[in-house]
LOVO-930807 format. One record per residue (C-alpha): residue in three letters; y, x, z; chain. Coordinates in steps of 0.2 Angstrom, whole numbers, plus 5000, padded with zeros to 4 digits. Each point is the difference from the previous one (the first is absolute). Last residue first. Layout:
# residues N
<ala, <Y, X, Z>, A>
...
//
This chain:
# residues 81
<unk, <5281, 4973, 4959>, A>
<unk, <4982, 5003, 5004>, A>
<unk, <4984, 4988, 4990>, A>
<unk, <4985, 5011, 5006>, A>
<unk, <4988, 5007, 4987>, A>
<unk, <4983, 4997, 5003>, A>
<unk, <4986, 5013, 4992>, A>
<unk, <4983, 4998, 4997>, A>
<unk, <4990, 5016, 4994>, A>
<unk, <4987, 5007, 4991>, A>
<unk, <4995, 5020, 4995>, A>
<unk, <4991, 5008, 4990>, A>
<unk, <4999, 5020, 5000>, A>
<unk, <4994, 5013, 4988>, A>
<unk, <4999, 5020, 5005>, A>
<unk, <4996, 5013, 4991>, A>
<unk, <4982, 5009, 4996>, A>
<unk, <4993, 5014, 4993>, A>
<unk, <4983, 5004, 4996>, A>
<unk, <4990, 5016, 4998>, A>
<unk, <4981, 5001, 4997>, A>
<unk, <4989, 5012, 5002>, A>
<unk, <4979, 5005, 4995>, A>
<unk, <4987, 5007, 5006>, A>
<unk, <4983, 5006, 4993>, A>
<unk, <4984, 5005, 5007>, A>
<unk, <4988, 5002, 4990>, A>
<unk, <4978, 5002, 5001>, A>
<unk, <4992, 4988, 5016>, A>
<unk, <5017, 4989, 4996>, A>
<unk, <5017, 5001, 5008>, A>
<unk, <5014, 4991, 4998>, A>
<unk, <5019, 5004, 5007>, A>
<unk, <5013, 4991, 4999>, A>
<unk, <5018, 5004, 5004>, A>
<unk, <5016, 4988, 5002>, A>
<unk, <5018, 5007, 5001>, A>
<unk, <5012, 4988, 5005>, A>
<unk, <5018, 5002, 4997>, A>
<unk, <5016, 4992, 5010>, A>
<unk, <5019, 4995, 4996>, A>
<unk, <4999, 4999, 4980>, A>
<unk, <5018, 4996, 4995>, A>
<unk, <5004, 4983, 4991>, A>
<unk, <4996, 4988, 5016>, A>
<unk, <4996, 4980, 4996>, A>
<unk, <5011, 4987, 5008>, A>
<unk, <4999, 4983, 4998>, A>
<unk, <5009, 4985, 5009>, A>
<unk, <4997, 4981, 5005>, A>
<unk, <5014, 4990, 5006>, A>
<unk, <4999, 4980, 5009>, A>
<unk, <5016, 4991, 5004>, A>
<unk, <5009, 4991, 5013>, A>
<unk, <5020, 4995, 5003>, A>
<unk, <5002, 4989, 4985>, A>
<unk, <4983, 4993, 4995>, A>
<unk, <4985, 5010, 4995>, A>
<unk, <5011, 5016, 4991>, A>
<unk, <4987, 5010, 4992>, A>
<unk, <4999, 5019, 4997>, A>
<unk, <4997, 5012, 4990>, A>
<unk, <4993, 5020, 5000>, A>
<unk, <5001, 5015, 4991>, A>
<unk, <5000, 5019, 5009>, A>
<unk, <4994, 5015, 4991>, A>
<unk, <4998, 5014, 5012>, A>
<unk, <5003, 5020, 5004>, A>
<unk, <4991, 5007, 5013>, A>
<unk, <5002, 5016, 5015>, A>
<unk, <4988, 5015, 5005>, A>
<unk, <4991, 5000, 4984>, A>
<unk, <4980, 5004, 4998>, A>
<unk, <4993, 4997, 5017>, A>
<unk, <4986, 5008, 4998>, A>
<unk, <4980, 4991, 5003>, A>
<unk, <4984, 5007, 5000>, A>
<unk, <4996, 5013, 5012>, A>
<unk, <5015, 4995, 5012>, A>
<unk, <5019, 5002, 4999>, A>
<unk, <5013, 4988, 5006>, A>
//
């Protein structure tokens, strides 16, 4: 993906994963996860330009930015012997 403003930085990501869970009663239970990326997958570029009746200046900015996901769940578990 390329356009005027935005580069796809890294072709593949590297996370951080935590996350917990509750068992409710035996067989049902409730989980909640994190993950937050630790390689820059895309950068932005942003420009601004002002103009006054004597200057014209302009200015750019570069940001980078990874990937962060929550996520919530409920589970069963069945009882199999």
């Amino acid at each position: 993906m390329t356009s005027k403003n935005f580069k796809v930085e890294n072709d593949v990501d590297l996370t951080l994963s935590m996350g917990a869970g509750y068992d409710i009663t035996k067989n049902f239970g409730v989980e909640a996860r994190f993950k937050v990326g630790v390689v820059p997958v895309v950068q932005t570029t942003h420009y601004s330009y002002t103009t006054t009746s004597t200057t014209t200046s302009s200015y750019s900015r570069t940001e980078n930015h990874s990937n962060a996901l929550f996520s919530f769940g409920a589970y069963y578990k069945f009882d199999i012997k």
